[in-house]
Backbone as ProteinMPNN parsed JSONL, in Angstrom:
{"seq_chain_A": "XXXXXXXXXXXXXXXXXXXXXXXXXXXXXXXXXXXXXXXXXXXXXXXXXXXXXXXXXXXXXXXXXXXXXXXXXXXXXXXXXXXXXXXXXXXXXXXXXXXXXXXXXXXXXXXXXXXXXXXXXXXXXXXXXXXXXXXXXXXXXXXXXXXXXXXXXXXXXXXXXXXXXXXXXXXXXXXXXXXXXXXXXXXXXXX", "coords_chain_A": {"N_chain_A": [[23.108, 38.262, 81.407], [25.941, 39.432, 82.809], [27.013, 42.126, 84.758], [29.874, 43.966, 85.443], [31.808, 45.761, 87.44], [34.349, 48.28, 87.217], [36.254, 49.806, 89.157], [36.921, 53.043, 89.098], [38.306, 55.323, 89.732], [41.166, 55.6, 89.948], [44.17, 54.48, 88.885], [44.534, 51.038, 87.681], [43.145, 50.59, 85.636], [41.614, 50.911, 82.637], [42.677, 48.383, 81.864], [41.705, 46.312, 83.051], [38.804, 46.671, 82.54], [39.281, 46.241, 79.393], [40.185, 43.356, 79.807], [37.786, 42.463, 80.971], [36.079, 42.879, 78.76], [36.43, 41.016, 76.822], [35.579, 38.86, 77.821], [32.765, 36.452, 77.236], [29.243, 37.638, 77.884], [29.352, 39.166, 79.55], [28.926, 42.213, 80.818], [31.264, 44.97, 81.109], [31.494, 47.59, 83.693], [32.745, 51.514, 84.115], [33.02, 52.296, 86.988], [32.774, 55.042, 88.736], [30.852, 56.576, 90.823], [28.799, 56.757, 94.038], [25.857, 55.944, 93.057], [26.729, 54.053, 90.764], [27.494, 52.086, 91.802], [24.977, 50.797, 92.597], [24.209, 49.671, 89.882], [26.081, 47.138, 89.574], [26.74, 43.701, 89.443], [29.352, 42.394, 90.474], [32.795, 43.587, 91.417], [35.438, 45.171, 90.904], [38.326, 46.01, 92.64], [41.565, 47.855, 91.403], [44.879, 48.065, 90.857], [46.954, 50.182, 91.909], [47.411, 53.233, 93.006], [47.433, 53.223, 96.535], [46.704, 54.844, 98.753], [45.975, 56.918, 97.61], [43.538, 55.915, 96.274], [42.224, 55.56, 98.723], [41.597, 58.282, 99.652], [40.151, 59.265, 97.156], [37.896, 57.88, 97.665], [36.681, 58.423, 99.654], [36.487, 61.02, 99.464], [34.8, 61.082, 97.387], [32.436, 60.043, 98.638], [31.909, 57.269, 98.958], [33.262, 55.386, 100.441], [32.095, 54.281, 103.251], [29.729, 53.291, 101.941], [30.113, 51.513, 100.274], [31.913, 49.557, 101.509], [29.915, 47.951, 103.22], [28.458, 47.465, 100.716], [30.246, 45.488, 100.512], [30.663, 44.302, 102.908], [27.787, 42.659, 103.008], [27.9, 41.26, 100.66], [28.648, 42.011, 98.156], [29.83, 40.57, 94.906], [33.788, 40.707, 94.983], [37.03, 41.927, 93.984], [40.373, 42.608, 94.833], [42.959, 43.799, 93.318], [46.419, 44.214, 93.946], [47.161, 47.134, 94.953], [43.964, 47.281, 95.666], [44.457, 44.618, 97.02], [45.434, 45.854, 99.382], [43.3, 48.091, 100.115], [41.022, 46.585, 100.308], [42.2, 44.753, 103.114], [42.053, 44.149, 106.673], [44.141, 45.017, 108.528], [47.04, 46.944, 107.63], [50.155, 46.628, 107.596], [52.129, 48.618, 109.904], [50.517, 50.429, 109.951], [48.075, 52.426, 111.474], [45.048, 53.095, 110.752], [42.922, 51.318, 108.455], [41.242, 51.163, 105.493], [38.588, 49.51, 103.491], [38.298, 47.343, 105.085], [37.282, 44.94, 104.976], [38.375, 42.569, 104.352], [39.563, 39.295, 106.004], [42.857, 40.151, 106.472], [46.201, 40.932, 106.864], [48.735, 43.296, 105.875], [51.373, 43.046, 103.668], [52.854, 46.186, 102.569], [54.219, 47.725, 99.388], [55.839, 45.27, 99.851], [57.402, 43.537, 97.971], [59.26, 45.703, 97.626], [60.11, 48.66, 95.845], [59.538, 49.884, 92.62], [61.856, 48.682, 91.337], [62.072, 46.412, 92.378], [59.691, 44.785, 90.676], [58.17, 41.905, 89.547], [58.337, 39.346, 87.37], [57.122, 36.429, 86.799], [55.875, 32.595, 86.234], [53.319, 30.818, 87.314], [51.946, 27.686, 88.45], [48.437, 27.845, 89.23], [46.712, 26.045, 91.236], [44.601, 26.186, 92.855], [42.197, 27.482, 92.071], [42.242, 26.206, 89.301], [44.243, 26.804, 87.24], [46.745, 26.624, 84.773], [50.12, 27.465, 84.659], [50.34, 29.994, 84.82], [50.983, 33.639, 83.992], [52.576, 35.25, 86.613], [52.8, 39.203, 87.308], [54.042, 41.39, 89.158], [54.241, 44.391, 91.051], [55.642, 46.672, 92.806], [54.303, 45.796, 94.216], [51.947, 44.243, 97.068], [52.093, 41.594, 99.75], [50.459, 38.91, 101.877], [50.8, 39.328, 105.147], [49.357, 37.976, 107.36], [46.412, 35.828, 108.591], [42.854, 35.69, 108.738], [40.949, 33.314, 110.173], [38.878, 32.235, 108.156], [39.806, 32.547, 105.661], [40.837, 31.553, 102.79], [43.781, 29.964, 101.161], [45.016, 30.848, 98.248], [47.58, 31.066, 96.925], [51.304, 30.901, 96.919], [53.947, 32.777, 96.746], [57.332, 32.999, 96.596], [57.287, 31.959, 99.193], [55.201, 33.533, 100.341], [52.444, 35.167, 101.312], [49.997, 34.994, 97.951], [47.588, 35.356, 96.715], [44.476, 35.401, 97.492], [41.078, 34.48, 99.326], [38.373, 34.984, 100.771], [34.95, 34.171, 101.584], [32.981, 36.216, 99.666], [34.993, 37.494, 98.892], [37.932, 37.972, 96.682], [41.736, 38.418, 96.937], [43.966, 39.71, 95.258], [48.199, 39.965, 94.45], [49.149, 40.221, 92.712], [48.987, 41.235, 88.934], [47.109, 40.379, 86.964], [45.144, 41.408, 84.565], [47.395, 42.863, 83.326], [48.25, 40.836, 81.474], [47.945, 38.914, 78.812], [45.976, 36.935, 79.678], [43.192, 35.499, 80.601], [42.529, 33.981, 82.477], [42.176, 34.046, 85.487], [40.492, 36.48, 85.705], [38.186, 35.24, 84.604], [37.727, 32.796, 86.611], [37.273, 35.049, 89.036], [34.857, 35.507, 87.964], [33.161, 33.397, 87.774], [33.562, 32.075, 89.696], [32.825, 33.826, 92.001], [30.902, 35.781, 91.571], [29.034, 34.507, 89.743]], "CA_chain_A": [[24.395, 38.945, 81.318], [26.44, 40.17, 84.384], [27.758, 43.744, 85.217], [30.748, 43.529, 86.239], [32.386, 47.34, 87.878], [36.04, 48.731, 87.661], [36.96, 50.987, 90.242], [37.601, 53.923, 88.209], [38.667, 56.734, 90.155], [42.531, 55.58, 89.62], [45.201, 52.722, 88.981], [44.861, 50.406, 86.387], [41.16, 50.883, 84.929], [41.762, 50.362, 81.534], [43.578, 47.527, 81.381], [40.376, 45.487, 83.62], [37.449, 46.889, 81.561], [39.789, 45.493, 78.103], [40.402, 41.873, 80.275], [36.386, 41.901, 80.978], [35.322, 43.193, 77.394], [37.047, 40.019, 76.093], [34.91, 37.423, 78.198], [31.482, 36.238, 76.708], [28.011, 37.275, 78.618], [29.741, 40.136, 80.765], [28.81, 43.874, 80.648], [32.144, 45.802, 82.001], [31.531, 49.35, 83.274], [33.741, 51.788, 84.881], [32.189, 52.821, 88.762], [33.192, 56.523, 89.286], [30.311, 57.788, 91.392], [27.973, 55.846, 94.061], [24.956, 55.785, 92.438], [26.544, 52.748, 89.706], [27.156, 50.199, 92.607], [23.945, 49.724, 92.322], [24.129, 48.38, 88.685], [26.758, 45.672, 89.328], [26.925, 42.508, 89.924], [30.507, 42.31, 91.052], [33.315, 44.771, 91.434], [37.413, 44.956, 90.932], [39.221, 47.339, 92.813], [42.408, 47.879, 90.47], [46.131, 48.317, 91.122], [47.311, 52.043, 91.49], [47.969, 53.494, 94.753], [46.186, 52.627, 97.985], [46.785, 56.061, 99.808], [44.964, 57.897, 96.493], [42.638, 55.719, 96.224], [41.405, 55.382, 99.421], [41.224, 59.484, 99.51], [39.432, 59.258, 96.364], [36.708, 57.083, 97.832], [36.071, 58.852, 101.048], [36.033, 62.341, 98.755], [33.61, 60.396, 96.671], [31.654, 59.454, 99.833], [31.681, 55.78, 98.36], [34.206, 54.254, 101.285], [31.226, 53.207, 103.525], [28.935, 52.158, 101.277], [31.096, 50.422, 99.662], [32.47, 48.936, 102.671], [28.739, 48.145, 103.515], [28.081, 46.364, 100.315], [30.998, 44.331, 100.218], [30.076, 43.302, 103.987], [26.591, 42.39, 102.367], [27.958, 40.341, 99.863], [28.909, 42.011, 97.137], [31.657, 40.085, 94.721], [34.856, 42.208, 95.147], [38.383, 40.98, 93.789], [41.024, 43.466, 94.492], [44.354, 43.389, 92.529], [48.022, 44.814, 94.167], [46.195, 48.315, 95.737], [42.854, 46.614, 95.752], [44.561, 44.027, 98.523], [45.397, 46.899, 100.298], [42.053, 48.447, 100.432], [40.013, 45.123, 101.361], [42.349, 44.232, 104.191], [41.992, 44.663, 107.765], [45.421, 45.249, 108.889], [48.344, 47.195, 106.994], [51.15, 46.933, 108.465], [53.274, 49.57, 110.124], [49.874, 51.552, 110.256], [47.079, 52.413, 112.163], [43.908, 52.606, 110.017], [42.985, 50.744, 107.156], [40.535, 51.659, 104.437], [37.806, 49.325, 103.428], [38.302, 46.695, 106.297], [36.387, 43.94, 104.73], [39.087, 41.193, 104.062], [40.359, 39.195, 107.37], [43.802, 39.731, 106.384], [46.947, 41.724, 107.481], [48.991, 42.806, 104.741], [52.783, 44.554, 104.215], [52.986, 47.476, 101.634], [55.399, 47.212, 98.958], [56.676, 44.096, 100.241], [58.944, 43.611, 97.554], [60.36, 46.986, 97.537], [60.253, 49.742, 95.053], [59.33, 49.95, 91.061], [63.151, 48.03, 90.723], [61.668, 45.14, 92.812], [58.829, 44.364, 90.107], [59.056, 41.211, 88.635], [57.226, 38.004, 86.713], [56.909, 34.795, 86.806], [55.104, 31.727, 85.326], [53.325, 29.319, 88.205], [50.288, 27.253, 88.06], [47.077, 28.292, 90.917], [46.166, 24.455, 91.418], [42.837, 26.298, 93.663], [42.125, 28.085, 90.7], [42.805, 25.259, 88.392], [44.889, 26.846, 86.376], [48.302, 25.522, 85.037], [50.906, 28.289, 83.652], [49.738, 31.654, 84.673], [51.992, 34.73, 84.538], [52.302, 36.666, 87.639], [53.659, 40.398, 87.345], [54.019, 41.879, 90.482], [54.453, 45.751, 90.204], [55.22, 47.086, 93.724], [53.516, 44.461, 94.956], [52.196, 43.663, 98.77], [51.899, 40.562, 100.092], [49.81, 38.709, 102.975], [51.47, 38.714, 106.175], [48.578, 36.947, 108.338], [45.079, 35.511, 107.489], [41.89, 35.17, 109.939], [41.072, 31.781, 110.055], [38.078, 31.627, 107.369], [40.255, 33.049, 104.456], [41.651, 30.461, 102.029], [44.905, 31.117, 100.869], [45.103, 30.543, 96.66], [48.411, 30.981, 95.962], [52.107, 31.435, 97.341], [55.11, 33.136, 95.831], [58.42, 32.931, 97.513], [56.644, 31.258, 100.583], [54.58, 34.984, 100.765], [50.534, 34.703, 100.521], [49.904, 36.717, 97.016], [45.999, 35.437, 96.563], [43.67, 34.813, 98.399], [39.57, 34.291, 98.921], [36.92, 35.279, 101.974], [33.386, 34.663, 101.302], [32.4, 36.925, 98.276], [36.189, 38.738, 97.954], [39.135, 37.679, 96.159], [42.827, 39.349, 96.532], [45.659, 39.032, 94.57], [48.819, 40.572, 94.5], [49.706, 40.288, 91.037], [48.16, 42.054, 88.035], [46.349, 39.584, 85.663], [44.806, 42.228, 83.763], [48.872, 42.892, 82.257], [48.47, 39.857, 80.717], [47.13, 38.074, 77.728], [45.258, 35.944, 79.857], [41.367, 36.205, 81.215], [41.761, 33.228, 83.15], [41.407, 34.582, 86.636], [39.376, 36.904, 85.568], [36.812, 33.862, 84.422], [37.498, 32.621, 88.182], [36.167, 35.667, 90.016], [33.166, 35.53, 87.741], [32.204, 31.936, 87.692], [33.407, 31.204, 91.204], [32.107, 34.867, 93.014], [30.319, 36.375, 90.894], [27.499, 33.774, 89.493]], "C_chain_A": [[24.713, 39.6, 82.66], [27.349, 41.475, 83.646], [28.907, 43.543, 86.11], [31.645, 45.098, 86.501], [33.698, 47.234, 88.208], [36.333, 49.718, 88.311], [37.379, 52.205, 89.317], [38.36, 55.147, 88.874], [40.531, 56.079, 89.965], [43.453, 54.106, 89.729], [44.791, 52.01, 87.434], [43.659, 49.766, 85.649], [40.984, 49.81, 83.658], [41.705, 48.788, 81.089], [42.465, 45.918, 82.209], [39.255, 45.6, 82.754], [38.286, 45.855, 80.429], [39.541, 43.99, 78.544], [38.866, 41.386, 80.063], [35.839, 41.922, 79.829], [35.67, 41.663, 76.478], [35.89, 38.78, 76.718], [32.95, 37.248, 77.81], [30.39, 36.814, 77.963], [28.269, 38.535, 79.846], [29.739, 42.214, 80.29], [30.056, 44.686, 81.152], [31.846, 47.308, 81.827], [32.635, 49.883, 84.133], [32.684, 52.312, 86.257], [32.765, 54.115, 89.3], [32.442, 57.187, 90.664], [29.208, 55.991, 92.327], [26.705, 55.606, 93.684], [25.019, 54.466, 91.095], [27.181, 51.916, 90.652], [26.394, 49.932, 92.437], [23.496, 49.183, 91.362], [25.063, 47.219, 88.758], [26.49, 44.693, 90.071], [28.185, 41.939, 90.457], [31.572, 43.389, 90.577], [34.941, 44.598, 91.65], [37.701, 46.188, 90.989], [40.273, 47.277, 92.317], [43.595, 48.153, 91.102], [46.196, 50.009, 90.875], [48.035, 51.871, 92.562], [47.096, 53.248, 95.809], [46.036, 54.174, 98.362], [45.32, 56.816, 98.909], [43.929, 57.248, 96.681], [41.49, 55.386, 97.21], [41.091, 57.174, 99.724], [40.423, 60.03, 99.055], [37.735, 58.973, 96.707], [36.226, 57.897, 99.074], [35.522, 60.227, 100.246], [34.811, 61.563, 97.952], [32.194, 60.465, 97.529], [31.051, 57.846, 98.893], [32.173, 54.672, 99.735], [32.774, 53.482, 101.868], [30.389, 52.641, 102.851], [29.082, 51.559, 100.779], [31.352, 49.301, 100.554], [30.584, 48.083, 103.158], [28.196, 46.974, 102.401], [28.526, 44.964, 99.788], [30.204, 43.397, 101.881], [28.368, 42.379, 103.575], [26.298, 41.043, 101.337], [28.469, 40.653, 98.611], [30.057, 41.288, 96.299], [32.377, 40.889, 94.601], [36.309, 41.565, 94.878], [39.397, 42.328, 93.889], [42.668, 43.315, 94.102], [45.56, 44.401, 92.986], [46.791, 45.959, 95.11], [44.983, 47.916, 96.322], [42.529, 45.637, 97.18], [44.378, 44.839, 99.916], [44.151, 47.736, 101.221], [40.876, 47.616, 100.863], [40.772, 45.085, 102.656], [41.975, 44.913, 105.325], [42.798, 45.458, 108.406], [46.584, 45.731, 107.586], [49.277, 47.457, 107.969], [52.246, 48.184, 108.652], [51.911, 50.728, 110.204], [48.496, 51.48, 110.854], [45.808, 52.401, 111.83], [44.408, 51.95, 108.819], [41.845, 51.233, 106.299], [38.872, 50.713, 104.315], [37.292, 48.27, 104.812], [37.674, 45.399, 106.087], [36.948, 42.165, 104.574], [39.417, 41.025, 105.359], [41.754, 38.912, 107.002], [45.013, 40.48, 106.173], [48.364, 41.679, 106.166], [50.41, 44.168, 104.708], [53.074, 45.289, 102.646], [54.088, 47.513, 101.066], [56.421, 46.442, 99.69], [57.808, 43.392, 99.43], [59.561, 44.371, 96.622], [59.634, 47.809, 96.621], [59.644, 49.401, 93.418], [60.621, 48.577, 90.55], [62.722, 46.663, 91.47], [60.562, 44.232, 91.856], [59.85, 43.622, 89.628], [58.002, 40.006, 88.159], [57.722, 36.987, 86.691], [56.118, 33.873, 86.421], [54.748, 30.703, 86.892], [51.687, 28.79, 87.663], [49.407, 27.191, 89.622], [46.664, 27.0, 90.671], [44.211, 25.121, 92.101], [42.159, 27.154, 92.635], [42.192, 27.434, 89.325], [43.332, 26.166, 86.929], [46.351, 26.96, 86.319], [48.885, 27.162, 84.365], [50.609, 29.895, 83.872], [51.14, 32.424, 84.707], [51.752, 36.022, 84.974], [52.852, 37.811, 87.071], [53.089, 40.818, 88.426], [54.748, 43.174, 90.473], [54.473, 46.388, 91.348], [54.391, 46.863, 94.689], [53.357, 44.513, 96.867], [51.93, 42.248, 98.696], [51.307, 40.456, 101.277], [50.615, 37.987, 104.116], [50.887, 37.601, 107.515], [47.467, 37.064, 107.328], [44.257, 34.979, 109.013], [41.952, 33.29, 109.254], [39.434, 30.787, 108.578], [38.664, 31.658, 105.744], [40.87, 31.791, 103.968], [42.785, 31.02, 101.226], [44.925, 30.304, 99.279], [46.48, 30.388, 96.265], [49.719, 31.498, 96.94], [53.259, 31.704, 96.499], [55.891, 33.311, 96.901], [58.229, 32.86, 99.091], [55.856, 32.28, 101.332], [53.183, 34.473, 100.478], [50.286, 35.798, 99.495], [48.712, 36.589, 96.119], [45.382, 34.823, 97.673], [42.15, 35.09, 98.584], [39.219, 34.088, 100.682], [35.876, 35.299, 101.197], [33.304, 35.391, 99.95], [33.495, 38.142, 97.633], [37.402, 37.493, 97.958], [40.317, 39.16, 96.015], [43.438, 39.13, 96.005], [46.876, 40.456, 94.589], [49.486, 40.847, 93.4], [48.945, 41.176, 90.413], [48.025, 41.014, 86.656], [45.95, 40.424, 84.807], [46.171, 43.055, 82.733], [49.132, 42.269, 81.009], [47.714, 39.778, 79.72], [45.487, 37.305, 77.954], [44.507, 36.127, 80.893], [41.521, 35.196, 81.955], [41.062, 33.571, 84.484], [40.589, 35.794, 87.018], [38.485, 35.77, 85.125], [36.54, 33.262, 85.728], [36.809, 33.157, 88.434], [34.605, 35.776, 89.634], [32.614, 34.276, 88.147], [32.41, 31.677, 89.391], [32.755, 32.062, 92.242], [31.039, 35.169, 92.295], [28.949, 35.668, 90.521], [26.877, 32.951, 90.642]], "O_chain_A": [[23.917, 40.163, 83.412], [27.98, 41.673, 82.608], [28.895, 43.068, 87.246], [32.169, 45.51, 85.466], [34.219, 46.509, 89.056], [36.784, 50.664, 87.665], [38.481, 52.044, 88.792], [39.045, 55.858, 88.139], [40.994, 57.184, 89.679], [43.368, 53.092, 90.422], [44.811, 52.555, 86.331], [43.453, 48.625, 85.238], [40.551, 48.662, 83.557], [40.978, 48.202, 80.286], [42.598, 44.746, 81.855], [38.78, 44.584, 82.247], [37.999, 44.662, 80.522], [38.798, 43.313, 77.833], [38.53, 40.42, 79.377], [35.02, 41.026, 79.626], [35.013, 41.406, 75.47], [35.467, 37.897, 75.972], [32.103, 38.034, 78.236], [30.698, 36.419, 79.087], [27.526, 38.748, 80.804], [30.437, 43.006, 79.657], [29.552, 45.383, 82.033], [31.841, 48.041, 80.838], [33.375, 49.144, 84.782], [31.522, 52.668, 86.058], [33.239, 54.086, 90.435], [32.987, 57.99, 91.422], [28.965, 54.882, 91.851], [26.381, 54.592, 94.302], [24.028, 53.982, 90.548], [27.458, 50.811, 90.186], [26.323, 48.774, 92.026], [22.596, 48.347, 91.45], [24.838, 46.287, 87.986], [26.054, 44.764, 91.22], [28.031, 40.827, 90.963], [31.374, 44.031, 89.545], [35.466, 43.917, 92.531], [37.584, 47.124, 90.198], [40.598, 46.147, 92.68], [43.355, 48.611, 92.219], [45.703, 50.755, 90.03], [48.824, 51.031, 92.995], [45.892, 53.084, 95.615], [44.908, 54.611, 98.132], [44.194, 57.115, 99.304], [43.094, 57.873, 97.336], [40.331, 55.074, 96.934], [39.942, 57.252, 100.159], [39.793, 60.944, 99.587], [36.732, 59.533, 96.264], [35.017, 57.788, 99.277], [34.335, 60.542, 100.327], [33.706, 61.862, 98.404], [31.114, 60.871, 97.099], [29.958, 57.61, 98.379], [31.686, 53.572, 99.998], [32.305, 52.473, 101.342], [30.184, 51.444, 103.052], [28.211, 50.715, 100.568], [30.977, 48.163, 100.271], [31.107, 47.158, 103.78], [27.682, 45.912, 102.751], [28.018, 44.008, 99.202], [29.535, 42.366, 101.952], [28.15, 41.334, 104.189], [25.356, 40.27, 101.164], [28.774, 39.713, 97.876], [31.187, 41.305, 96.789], [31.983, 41.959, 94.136], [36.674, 40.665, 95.635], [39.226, 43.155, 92.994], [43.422, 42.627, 94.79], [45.639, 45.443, 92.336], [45.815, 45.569, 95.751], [44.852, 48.169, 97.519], [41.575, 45.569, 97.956], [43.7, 44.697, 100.933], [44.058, 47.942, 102.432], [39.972, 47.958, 101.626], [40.028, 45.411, 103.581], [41.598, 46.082, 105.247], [42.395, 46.525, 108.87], [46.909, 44.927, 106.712], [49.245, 48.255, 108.905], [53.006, 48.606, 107.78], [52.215, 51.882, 110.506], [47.827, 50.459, 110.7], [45.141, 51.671, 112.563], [45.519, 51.898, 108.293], [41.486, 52.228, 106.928], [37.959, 51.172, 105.001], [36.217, 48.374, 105.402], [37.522, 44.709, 107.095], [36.355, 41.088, 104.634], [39.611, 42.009, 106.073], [42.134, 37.743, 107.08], [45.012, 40.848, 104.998], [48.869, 40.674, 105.666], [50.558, 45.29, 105.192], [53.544, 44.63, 101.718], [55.097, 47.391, 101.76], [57.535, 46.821, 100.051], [58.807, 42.843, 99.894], [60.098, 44.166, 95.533], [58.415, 47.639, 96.618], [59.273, 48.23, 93.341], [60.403, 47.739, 89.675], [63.221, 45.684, 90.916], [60.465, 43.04, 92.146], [61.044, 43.771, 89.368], [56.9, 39.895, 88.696], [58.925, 36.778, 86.535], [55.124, 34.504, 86.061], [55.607, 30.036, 87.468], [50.789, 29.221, 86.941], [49.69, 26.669, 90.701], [46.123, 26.912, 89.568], [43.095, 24.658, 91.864], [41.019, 27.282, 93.082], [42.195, 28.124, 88.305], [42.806, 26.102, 85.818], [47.1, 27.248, 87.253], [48.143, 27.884, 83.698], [50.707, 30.774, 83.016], [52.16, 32.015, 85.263], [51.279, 37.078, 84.554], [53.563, 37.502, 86.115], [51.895, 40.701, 88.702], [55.853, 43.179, 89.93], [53.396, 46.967, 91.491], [53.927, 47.488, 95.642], [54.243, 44.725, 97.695], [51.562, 41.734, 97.64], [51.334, 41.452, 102.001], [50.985, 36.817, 104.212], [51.495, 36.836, 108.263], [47.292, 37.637, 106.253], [44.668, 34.29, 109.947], [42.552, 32.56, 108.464], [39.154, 29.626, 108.281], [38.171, 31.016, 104.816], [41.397, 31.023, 104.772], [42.84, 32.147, 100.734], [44.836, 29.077, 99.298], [46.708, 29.637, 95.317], [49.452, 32.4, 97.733], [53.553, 30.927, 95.59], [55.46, 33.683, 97.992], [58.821, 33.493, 99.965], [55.702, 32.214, 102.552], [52.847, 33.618, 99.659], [50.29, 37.008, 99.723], [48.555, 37.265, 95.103], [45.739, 33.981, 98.497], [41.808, 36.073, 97.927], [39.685, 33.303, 101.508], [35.694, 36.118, 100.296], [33.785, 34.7, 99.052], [33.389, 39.018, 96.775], [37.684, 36.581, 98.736], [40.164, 40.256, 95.475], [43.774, 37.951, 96.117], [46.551, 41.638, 94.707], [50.351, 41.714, 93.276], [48.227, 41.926, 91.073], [48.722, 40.978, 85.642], [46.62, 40.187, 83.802], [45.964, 43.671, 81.687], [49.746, 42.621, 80.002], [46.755, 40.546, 79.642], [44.499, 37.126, 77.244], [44.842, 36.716, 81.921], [40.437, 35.084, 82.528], [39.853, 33.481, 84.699], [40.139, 36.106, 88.121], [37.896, 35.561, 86.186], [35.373, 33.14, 86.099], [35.653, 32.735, 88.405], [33.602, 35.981, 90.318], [31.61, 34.21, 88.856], [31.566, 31.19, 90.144], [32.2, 31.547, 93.213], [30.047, 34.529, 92.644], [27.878, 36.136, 90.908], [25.78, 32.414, 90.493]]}, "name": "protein", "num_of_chains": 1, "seq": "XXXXXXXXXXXXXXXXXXXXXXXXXXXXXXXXXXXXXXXXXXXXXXXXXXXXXXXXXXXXXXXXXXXXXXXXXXXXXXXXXXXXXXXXXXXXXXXXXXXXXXXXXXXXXXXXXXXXXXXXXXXXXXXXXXXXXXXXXXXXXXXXXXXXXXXXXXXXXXXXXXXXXXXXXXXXXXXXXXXXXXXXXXXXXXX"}
């Protein structure tokens, strides 16, 4: 059985632990403090806010070691905020947070709360047909180093994507009905 850790200190907790509690063979806990990185086996930073939650994590004293065991290897999928906090680059600002993704990324990119919106496509690198995005204040990927694979585009924007042992997305799967890409990051990072 795998351990699989939700970012708990803020954003959209809940609604990841429920997605993971649903899939066979998988322990979901929540990760408040650093002392339970070292029970998982992979780790989803959650949609919220980036600013908070990277505040959160430094007050924690989690950022570097975190940062530390994603460089290491840990699996790490982060969802809407989550992008934010893997990438290297945010645009329009001068630090970034965890630093671990190679990939440069623009902050509510489409717009405000009144910009959220959904859609139905199918992730062919992901093999799956029919998914539905919601995008909730959403960023998107404005560049990509050159090892990152890009998963998925929405309105010709990059809004997943995969380095080594992290997955981003810009959507919020965990909204939905449907575990598939959660079953991805396990079977394809994770085991």
């Amino acid at each position: 059985m795998k351990t699989i850790g939700v970012l708990g200190l803020q954003g959209g907790v809940a609604e990841h632990l429920t997605m993971l509690n649903e899939i066979d063979n998988i322990n979901a806990i929540k990760v408040n403090y650093l002392s339970e990185l070292d029970k998982i086996d992979g780790l989803i930073i959650p949609g919220g806010e980036s600013t908070t939650l990277g505040k959160l994590l430094r007050s924690f004293n989690m950022l570097e070691p975190l940062k530390q065991m994603i460089k290491q290897g840990l699996p790490t999928w982060g969802t809407c905020a989550g992008m934010i906090l893997l990438s290297k680059n945010i645009e329009g600002e001068s630090k970034c947070y965890l630093g671990t993704m190679d990939i440069s990324v623009k902050r509510n990119a489409y717009g405000r709360q009144l910009g959220s919106f959904q859609v139905e496509r199918d992730i062919d690198k992901m093999k799956i047909e029919r998914f539905p995005l919601i995008f909730i204040r959403a960023p998107y990927v404005i560049g990509t180093g050159k090892d990152v694979d890009i998963i998925l585009k929405e309105q010709n924007e990059i809004v997943a994507c995969r380095q080594a042992n992290m997955l981003a997305t810009s959507f919020h799967p965990e909204l939905t009905n449907d575990k598939r890409v959660h079953e991805y990051f396990i079977k394809e990072l994770v085991n």
